[in-house]
C-alpha beads as a LAMMPS data file, in Angstrom:
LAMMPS data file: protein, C-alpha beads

120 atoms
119 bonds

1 atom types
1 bond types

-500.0 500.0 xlo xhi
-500.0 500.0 ylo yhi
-500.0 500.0 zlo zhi

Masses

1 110.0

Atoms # bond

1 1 1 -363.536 -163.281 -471.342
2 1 1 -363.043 -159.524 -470.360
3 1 1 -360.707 -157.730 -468.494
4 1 1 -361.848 -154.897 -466.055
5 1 1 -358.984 -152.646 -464.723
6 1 1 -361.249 -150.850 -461.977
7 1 1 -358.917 -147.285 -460.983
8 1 1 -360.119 -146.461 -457.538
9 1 1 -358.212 -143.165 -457.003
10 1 1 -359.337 -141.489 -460.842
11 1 1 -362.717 -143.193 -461.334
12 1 1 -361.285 -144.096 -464.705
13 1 1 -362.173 -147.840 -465.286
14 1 1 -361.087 -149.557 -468.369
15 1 1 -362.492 -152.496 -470.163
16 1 1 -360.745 -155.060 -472.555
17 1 1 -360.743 -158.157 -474.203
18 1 1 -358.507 -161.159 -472.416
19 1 1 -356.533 -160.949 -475.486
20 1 1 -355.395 -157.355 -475.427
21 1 1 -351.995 -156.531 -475.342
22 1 1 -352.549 -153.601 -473.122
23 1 1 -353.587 -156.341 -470.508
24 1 1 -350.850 -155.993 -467.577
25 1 1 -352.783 -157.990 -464.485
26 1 1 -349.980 -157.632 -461.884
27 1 1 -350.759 -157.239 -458.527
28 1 1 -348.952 -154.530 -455.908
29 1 1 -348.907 -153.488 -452.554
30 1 1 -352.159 -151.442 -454.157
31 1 1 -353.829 -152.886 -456.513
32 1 1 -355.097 -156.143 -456.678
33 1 1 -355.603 -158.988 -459.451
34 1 1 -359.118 -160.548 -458.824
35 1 1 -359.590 -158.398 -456.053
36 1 1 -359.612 -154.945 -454.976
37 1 1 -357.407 -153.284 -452.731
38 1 1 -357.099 -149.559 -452.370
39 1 1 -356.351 -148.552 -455.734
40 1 1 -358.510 -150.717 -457.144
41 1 1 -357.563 -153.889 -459.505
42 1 1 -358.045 -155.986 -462.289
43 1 1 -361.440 -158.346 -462.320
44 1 1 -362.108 -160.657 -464.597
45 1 1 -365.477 -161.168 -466.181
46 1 1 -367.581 -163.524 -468.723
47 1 1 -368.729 -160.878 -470.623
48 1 1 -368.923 -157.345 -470.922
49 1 1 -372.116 -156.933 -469.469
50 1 1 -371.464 -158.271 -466.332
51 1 1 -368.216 -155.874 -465.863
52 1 1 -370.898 -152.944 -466.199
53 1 1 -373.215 -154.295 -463.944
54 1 1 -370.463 -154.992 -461.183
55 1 1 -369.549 -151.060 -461.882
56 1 1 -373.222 -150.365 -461.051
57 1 1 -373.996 -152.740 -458.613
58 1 1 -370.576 -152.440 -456.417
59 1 1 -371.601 -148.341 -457.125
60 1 1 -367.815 -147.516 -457.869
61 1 1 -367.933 -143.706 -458.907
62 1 1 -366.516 -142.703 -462.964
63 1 1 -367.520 -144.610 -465.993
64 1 1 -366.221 -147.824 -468.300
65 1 1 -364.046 -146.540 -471.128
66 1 1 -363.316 -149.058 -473.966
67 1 1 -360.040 -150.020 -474.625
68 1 1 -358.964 -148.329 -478.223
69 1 1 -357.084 -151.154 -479.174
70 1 1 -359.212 -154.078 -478.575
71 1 1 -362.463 -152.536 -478.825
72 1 1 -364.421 -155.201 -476.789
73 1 1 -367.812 -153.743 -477.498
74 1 1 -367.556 -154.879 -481.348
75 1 1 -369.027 -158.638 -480.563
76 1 1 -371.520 -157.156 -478.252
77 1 1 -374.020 -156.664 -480.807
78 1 1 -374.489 -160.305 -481.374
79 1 1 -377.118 -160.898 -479.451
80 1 1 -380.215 -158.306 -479.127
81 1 1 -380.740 -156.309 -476.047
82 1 1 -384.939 -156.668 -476.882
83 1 1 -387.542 -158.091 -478.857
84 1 1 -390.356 -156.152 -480.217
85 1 1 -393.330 -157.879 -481.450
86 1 1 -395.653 -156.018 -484.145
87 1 1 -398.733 -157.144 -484.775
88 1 1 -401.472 -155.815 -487.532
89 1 1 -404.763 -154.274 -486.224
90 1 1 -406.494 -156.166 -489.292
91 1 1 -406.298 -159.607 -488.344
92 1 1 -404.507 -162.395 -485.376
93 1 1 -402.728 -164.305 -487.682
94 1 1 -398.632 -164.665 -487.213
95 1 1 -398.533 -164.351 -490.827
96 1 1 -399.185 -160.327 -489.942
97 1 1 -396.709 -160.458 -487.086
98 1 1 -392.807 -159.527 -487.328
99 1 1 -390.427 -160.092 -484.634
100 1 1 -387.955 -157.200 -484.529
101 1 1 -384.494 -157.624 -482.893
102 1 1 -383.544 -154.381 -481.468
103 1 1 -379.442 -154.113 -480.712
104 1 1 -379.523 -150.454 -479.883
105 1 1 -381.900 -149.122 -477.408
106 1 1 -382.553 -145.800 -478.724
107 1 1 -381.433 -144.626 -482.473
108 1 1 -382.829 -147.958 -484.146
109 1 1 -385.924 -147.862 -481.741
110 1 1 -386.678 -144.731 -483.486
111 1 1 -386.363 -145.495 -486.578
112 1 1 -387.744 -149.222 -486.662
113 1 1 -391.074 -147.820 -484.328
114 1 1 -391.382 -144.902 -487.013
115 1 1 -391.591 -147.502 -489.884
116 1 1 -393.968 -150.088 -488.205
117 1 1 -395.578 -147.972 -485.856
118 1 1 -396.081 -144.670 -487.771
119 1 1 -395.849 -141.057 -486.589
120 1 1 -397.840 -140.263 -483.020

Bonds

1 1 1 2
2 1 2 3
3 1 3 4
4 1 4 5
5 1 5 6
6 1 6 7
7 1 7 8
8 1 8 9
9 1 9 10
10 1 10 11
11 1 11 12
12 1 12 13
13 1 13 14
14 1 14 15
15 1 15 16
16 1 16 17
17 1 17 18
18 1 18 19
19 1 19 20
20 1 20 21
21 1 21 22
22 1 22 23
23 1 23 24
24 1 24 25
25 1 25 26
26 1 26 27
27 1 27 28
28 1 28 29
29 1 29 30
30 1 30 31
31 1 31 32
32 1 32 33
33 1 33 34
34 1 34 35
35 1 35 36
36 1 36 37
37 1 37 38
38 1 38 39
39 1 39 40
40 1 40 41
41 1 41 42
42 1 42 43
43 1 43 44
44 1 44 45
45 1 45 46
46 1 46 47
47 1 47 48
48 1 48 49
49 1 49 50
50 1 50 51
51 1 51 52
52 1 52 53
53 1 53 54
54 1 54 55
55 1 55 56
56 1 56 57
57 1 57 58
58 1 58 59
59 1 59 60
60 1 60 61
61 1 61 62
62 1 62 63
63 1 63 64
64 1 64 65
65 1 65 66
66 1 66 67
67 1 67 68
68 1 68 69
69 1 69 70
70 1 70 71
71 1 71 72
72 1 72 73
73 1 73 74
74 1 74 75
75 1 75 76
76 1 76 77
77 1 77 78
78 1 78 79
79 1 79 80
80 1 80 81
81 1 81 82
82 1 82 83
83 1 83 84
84 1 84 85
85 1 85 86
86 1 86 87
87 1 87 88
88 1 88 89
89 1 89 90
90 1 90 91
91 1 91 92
92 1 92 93
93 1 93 94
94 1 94 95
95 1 95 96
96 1 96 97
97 1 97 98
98 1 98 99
99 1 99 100
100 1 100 101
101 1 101 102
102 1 102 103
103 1 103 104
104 1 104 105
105 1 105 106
106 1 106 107
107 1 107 108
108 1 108 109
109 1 109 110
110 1 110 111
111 1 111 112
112 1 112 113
113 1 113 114
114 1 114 115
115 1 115 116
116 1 116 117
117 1 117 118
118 1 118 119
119 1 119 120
């Protein structure tokens, strides 16, 4: 469970963990909790993800920055953000075949596609 703490006014939005200590949902006369008013608010979110996508979707201006303390991204990595099948010229077989779990769009894809897939 994440907390989103979306600033209207700065375009400073702020992400943490439902944990956090730095977590202070109340609602005002300006900002809402669960909502947003004209200030913005706090929404709360299954994951991490979907807080991004709201940003983007809802196209709120300013970016996401992580909370220091909680770091929310950490347990992102679990899962991989794409799967990249190699197979051999040689032969068909899965025995030639690896499965790569990417978790890191673009410095890992570099390396891993160097290594497997050679130079262009």
């Amino acid at each position: 469970m994440y907390w989103l703490r979306v600033s209207i006014g700065d375009s400073d939005h702020r992400l943490h963990r439902y944990d956090c200590p730095h977590i202070v949902p109340e609602e005002s006369e300006d900002i809402g909790v669960g909502e947003l008013k004209e200030d913005g608010g706090w929404l709360k979110f299954d994951s991490a993800g979907e807080a991004m996508k709201y940003i983007k979707d809802e196209r709120l201006p300013g970016t996401i920055d992580m909370c220091n303390f909680c770091k929310p991204l950490d347990d992102l990595r679990t899962e991989p953000m794409a799967t990249l099948k190699v197979e051999q010229a040689e032969s068909n077989t899965d025995q030639n075949s690896k499965v790569i779990k990417i978790t890191d769009t673009k410095s890992i894809w570099k390396r891993l596609s160097k290594r497997f897939l050679g130079e262009k």
